[in-house]
TISE-578711 format. One record per residue (C-alpha): residue number from 1; z, y, x. Coordinates in steps of 0.05 Angstrom, whole numbers. Example, Ala and Ser with C-alpha at 12.3 -4.5 7.8 and 13.67 -1.06 7.14 Angstrom:
<sites>
+------+--------+--------+--------+
: seke :     up :  north :   east :
+------+--------+--------+--------+
:    1 :    156 :    -90 :    246 :
:    2 :    143 :    -21 :    273 :
+------+--------+--------+--------+
</sites>
This chain:
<sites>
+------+--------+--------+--------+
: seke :     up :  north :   east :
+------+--------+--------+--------+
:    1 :   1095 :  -1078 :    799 :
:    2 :   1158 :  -1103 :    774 :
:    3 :   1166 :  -1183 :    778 :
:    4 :   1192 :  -1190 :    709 :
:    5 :   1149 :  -1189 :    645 :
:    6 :   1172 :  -1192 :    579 :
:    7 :   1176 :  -1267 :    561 :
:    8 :   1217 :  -1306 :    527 :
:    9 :   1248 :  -1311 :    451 :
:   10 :   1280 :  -1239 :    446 :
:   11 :   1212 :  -1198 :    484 :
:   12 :   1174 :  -1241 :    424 :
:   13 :   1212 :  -1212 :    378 :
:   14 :   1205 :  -1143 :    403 :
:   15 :   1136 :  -1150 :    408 :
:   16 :   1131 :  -1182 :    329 :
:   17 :   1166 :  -1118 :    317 :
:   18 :   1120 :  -1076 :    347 :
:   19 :   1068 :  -1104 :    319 :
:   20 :   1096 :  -1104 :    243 :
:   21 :   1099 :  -1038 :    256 :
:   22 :   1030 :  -1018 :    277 :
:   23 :    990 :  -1055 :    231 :
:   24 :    927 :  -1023 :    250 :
:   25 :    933 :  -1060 :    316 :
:   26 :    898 :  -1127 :    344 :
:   27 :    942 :  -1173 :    362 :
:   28 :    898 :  -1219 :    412 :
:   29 :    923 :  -1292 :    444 :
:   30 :    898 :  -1302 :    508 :
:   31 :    910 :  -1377 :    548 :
:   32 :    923 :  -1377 :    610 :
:   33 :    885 :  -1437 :    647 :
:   34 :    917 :  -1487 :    686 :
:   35 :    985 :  -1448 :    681 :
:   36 :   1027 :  -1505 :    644 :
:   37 :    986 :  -1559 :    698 :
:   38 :    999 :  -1517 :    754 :
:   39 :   1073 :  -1515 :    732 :
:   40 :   1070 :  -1586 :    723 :
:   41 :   1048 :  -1594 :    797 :
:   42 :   1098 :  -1549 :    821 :
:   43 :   1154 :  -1591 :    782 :
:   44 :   1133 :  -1661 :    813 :
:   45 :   1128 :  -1640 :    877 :
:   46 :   1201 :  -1613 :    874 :
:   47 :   1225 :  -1683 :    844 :
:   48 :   1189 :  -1715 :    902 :
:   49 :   1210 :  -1664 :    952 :
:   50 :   1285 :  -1680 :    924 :
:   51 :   1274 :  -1753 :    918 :
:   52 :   1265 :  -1747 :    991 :
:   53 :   1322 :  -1709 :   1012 :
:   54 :   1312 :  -1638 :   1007 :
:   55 :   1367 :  -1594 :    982 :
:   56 :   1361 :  -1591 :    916 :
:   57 :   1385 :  -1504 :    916 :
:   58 :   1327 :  -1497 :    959 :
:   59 :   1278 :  -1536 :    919 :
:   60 :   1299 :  -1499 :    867 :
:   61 :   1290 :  -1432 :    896 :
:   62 :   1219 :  -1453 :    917 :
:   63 :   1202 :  -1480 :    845 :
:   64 :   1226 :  -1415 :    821 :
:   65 :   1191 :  -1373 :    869 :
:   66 :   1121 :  -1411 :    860 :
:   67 :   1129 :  -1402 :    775 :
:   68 :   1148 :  -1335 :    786 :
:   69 :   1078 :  -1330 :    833 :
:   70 :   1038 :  -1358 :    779 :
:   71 :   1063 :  -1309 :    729 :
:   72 :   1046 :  -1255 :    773 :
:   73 :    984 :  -1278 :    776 :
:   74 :    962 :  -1291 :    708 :
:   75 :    990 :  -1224 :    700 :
:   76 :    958 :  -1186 :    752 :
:   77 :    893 :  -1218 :    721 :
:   78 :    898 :  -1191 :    654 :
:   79 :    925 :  -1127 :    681 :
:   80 :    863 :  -1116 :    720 :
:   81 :    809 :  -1144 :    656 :
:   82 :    849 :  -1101 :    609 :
:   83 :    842 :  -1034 :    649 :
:   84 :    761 :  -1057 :    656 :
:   85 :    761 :  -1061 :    581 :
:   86 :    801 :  -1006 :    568 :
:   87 :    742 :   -967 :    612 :
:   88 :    690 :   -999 :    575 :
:   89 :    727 :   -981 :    508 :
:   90 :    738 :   -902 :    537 :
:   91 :    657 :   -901 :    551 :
:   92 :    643 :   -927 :    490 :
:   93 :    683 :   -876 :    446 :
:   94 :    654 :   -824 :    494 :
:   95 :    579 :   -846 :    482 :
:   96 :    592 :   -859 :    408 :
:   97 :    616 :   -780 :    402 :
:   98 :    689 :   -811 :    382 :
:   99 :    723 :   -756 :    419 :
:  100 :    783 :   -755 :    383 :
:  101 :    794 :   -833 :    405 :
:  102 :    784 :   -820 :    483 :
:  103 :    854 :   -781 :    491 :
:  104 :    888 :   -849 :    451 :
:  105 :    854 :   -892 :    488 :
:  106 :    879 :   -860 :    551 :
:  107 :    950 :   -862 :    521 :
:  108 :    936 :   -944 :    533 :
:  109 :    940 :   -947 :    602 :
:  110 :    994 :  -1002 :    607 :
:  111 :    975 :  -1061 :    560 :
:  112 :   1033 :  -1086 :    514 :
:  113 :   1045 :  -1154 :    516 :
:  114 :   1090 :  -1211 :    522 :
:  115 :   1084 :  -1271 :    555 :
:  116 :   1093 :  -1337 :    505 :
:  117 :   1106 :  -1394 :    564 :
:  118 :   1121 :  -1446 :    512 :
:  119 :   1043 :  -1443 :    494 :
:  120 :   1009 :  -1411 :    562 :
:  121 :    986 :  -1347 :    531 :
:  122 :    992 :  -1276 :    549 :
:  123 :    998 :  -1240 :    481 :
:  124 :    977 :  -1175 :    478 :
:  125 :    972 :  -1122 :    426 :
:  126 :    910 :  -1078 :    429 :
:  127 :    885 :  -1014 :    406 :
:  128 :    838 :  -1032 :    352 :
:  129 :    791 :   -989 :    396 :
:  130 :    793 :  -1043 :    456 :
:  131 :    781 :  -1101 :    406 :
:  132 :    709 :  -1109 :    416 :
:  133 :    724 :  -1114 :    496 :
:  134 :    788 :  -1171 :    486 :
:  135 :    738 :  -1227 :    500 :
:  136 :    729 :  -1193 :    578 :
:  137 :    810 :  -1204 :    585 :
:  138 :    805 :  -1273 :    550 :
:  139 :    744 :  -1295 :    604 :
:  140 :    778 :  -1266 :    662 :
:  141 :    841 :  -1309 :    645 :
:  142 :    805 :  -1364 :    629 :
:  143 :    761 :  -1365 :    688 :
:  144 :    794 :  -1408 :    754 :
:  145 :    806 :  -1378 :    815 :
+------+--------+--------+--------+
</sites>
């Protein structure tokens, strides 16, 4: 898994884009809890760890590595509630004799999303298929570790 995500003004636009283009789509806002607190614990610690003497390049590198952590995190989270709802969502079309949907549904493997740090949320866009299954993503993020 790659240690970037799309985040930040020009993935929000892409994603927007996206979006505007696939109307049929839900677009879905999901917090992630304690993120901006844990971030804000991360920060103080460095400004304590500098007022104290530490190199400030290092602290830096640490406060980067520890937000990047948190990212993956939050990230690895919703990657693992969004393939259990896009299961639930292939089992449903299956039991609901929605054949045609199972092979587009498959197609959905890798969630689309963007993360939006200036408000904690992961944003994703869903098949409209998965809707019914966004509040398992939304509880798994919301739910502390």
């Amino acid at each position: 898994m790659s240690d970037t995500y799309p985040a930040g003004p020009a993935a929000r636009e892409r994603f927007e884009d996206f979006a505007g283009r696939h109307p049929d789509r839900v677009t879905v806002h999901v917090d992630m809890e304690d993120f901006a607190i844990e971030c804000f614990q991360v920060f103080a610690k460095a400004q304590s760890d500098i007022a104290e003497g530490a190199e400030v390049a290092a602290v830096e590198r640490s406060v980067a590595a520890e937000v990047l952590d948190l990212k993956r995190r939050a990230v690895e989270t919703m990657r693992t509630a969004y393939a259990e709802a896009l299961g639930r969502a292939i089992a449903a079309a299956r039991a609901q004799g929605a054949h045609e949907q199972v092979p587009a549904l498959a197609d959905e493997r890798d969630p689309i999303f963007v993360l939006d740090l200036e408000s904690d949320e992961i944003i994703l866009s869903l098949h409209p298929a998965l809707a019914p299954h966004a509040d398992h993503i939304t509880t798994a993020l919301g739910s502390p570790e």
